[in-house]
N, C-alpha and C positions, 0 to 999 in steps of 0.2 A: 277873447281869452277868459275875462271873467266869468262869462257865459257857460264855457265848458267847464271852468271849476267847479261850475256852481253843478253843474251836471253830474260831476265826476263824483264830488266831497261837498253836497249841500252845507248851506253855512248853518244850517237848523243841525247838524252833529257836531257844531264845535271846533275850537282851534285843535284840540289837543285828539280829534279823532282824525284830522289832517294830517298831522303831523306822526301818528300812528303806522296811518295809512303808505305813508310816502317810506318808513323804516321798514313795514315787510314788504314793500315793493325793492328794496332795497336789497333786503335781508335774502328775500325770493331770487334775485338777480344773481346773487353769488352761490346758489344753489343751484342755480340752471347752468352755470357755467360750470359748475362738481358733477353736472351729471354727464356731461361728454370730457372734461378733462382727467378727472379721477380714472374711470378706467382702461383712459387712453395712458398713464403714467404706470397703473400697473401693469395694462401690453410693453410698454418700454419695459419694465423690467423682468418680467418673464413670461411666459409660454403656459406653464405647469396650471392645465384647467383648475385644481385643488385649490392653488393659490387664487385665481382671477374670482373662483366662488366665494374662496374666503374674505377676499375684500369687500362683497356684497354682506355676507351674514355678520362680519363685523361692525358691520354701520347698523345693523336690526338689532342683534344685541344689546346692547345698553337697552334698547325700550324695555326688555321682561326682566332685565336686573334692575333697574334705576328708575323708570316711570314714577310707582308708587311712593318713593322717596321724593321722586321731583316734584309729587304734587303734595306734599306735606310742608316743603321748603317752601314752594310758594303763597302758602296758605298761614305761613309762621314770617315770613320776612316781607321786606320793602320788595314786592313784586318791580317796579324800576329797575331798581338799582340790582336784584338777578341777572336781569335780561342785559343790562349793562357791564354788568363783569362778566358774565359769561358769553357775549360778544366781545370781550377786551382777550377771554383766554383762545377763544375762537382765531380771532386776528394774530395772537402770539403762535399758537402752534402750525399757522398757514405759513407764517413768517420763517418759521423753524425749520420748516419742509420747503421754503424756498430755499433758503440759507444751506441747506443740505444739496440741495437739487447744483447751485452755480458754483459750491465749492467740490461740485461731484464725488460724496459723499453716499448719496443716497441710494438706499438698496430698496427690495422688495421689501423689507421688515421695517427697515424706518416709514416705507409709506402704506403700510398696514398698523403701524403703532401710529401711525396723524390719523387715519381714517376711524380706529377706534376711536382716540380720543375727541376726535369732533363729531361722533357717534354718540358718544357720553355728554358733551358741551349739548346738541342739539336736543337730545330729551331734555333737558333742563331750559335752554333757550323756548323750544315749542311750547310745553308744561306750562310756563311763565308766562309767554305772549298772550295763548289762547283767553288766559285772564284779567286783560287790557281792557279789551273793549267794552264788555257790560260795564266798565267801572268811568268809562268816557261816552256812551252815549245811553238814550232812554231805552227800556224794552221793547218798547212798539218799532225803534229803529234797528234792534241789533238784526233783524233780515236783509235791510239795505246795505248796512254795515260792512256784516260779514261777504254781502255779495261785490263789494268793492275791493274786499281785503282778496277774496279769490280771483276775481279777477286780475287783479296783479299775480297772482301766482301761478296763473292759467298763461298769460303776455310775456311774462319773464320768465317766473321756472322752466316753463313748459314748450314755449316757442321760441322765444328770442334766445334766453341762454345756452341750452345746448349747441347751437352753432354757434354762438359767440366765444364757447368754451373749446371746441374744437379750431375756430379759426386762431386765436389766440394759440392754443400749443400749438399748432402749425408755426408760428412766431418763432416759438422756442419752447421748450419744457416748462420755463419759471413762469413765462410771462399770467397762465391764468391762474395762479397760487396770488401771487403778487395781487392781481385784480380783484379777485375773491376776499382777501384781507383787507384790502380797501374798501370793498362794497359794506363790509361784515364792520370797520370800523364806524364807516359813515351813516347806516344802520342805527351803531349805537348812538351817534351824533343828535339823531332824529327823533330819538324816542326820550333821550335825556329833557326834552322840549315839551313831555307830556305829562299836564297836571294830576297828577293822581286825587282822588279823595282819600281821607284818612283810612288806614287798611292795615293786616297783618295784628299780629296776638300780643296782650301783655308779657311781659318778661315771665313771669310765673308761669303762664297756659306753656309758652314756649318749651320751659321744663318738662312739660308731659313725657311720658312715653311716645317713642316713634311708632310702634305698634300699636300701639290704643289712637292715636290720631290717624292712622291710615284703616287700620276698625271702622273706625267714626263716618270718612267718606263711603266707605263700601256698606255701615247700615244704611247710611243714606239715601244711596244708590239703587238698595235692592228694595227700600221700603216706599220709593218713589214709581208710580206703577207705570209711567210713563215714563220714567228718563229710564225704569230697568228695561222697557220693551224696547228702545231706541235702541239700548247697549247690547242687549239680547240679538238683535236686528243685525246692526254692524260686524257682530263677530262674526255671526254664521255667514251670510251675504260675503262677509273676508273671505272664508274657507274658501266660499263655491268660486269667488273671483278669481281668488289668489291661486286656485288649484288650477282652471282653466287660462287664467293669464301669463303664470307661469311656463307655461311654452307656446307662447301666442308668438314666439320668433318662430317656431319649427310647425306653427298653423300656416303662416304667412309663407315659410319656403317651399313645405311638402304638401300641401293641402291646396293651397292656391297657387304655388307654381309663382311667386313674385319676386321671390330674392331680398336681398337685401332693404331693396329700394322698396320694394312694396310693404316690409315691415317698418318703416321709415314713417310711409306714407298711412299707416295705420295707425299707428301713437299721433302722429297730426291730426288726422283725420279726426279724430277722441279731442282733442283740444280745440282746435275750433270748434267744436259744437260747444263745448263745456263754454268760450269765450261770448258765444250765442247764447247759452244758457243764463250767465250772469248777466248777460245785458242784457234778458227779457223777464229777467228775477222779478220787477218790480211790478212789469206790467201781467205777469203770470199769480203772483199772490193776492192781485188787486181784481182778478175776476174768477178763481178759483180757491175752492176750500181746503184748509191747513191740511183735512182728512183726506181728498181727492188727490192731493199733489201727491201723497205718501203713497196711497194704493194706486196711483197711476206710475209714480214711477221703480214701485216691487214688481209694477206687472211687465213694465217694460226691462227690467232687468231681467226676469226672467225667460221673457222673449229672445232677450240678446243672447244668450247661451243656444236655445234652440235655433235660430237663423241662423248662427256661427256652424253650431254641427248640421245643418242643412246644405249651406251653402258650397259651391267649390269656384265662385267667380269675386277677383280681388273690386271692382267695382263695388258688388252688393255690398261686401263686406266694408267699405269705404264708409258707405252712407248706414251701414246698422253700427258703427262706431262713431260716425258722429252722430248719429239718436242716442246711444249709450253715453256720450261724452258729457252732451247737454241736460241728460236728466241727472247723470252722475254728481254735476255741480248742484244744477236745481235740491237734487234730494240734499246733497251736503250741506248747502248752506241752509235748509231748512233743518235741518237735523238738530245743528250746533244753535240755533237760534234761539228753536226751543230749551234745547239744554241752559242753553246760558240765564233764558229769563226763568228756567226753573230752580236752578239751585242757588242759595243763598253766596256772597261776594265770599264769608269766611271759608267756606267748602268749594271753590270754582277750582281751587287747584286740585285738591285730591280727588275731589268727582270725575274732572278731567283726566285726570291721568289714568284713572280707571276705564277710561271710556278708550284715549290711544293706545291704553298697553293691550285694549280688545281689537284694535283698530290693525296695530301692528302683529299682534299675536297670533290673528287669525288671517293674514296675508302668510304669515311662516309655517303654518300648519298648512295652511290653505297650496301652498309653495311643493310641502315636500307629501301631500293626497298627490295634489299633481302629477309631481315624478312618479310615484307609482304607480298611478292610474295609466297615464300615458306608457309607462316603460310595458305593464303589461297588457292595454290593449288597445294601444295608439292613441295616437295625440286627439282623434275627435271624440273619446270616449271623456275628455277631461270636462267637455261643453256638456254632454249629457249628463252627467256627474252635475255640472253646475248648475243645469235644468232642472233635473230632479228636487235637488235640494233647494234650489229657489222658491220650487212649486210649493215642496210641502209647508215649508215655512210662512208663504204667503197666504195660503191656505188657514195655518195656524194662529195668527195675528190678524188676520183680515178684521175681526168684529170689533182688535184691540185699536186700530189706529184713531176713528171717529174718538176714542177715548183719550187718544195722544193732544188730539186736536182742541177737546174741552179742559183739559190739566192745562193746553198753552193760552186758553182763551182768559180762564180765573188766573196764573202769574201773569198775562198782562194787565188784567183790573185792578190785581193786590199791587198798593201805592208803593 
């Protein structure tokens, strides 16, 4: 048992990045059980396609209202004690939507006003967390780090909870709200346990302008020539995803002929590789260059667009989602690494939030190219679409990444 601790959460990262670690696995857990209960509670309460969309865009929202605010907060206050209270309002309003739910109360609008508002808690919980870990472990570790923290996210978000969230409202309607607020309390349990170092502004800075300190991250952002390529990177790569993923259910029905089950088995398929990906994080950055990982995995993304509008057998398409699933982690966790050992601890919140609200922003742009694309000239034209614009961009940045790689090499030597 020691053995695989030590495997899991080296004791060279600390108690207090264990203890990190075991809160978003935690935190992830009652998120994967939201991704199959949540829309199975707004099918209980209505039919009206309008509504079933709007409970999706309501949980995206908050990030393009509230992001750049939640990384100002985190960057002014006791980062802890955020993430703390804002898992304590999290657990309150699961609680509230239970309490609705057994006293049969609860309509379509009370569980689109919970789904907002844990839309709005979660920018603020994400914002805050992502600026934990540079502050509990060294720079040369935050790769490992971050590859343990996704891997919980990949195990629980992504595999275990969904059917755990489904088996449970089989149960009954309350039962996975109930659970959820539990995970989401115990969460906060686990992090209350993590030493911080001294962090967050004098009373005075705090007084600033909310506008001038959100200014502040974004000159930063754009004069950083490396963290803007990253930021640059993600939004678009969002578009061409989020446009073609976007009806990656009506790929999987009409295009491969699989049904439901083989769309099922598609989102799996992408997580176990991703699960593969993080378990071979350590041993892939230890024989390959910071540079190569990045232009190897732009090229393999935008392979995965082109083999997708090639293909018409649900097989192929199994095994080029789980290549896309495992570089998908690989490249993320590389991504955030760099970012973190590049921007100073006072700036990790507003940089960050600048970087999800591109992260989010361009899956929602990326979402409604999609429907158009597709509505007018079918679903495989959304893959070409994301070929295209893979290519040129990769194309674009090719000469920049090598440059990405030397900016991460000099923040790992600066003491």
């Amino acid at each position: 048992m020691t053995s695989l601790i030590e495997r899991v959460a080296p004791a060279r990262l600390g108690p207090s990045f264990r203890w990190l670690m075991l809160s978003s696995w935690a935190s992830n857990l009652s998120d994967g059980i939201a991704l199959a209960a949540g829309p199975l509670l707004v099918a209980a309460q209505t039919r009206d396609a309008f509504l079933v969309a709007l409970a999706t865009v309501l949980q995206r929202v908050p990030w393009l209202a509230f992001a750049l605010v939640a990384g100002v907060i985190a960057d002014r206050l006791d980062r802890k004690r955020i993430v703390i209270v804002v898992s304590l309002l999290r657990t309150t309003v699961l609680l509230v939507l239970s309490a609705a739910i057994v006293t049969d109360v609860v309509s379509i609008w009370v569980v689109l006003t919970a789904l907002f508002l844990l839309g709005t808690a979660e920018v603020f919980a994400d914002t805050t967390s992502q600026t934990l870990l540079p502050m509990v472990v060294d720079k040369a570790d935050l790769g490992i780090g971050n590859a343990r923290l996704m891997a919980g996210f990949i195990t629980v978000n992504q595999l275990a909870g969904p059917p755990i969230g489904a088996a449970l409202f089989a149960l009954g309607l309350v039962v996975p709200f109930v659970a959820q607020a539990t995970c989401i309390a115990f969460a906060a349990l686990l992090v209350s346990r993590v030493v911080l170092p001294p962090h967050g502004r004098d009373p005075q800075a705090r007084r600033s302008h909310l506008r001038r300190d959100i200014t502040e991250g974004l000159r930063w952002l754009w004069n950083h020539a490396a963290v803007r390529t990253l930021t640059v990177t993600i939004v678009i790569f969002n578009v061409t995803y989020g446009a073609s993923w976007s009806v990656l259910v009506l790929y999987a029905v009409d295009i491969l002929d699989a049904g439901a089950v083989g769309f099922g088995l598609l989102t799996t398929a992408g997580a176990v590789g991703g699960l593969l990906g993080t378990a071979l994080y350590g041993w892939v950055t230890a024989r390959v260059s910071l540079g190569n990982i990045m232009r190897g995995g732009l090229v393999i993304e935008t392979l995965t667009h082109l083999a997708f509008a090639l293909t018409r057998h649900l097989w192929v398409a199994l095994v080029i989602m789980f290549v896309f699933g495992a570089h998908a982690f690989i490249w993320g966790t590389t991504s955030r690494a760099v970012r973190q050992r590049a921007v100073p601890t006072g700036l990790q919140g507003r940089v960050g939030s600048v970087y999800l609200l591109g992260v989010f922003g361009g899956m929602v742009v990326g979402g409604l190219v999609g429907g158009v694309v597709a509505g007018a000239w079918g679903v495989l034209a959304t893959f070409w679409f994301g070929f295209a614009g893979s290519a040129l961009l990769v194309v674009a940045i090719w000469q920049q990444l090598p440059h990405i790689a030397h900016a991460d090499a000099e923040a790992l030597a600066d003491p």
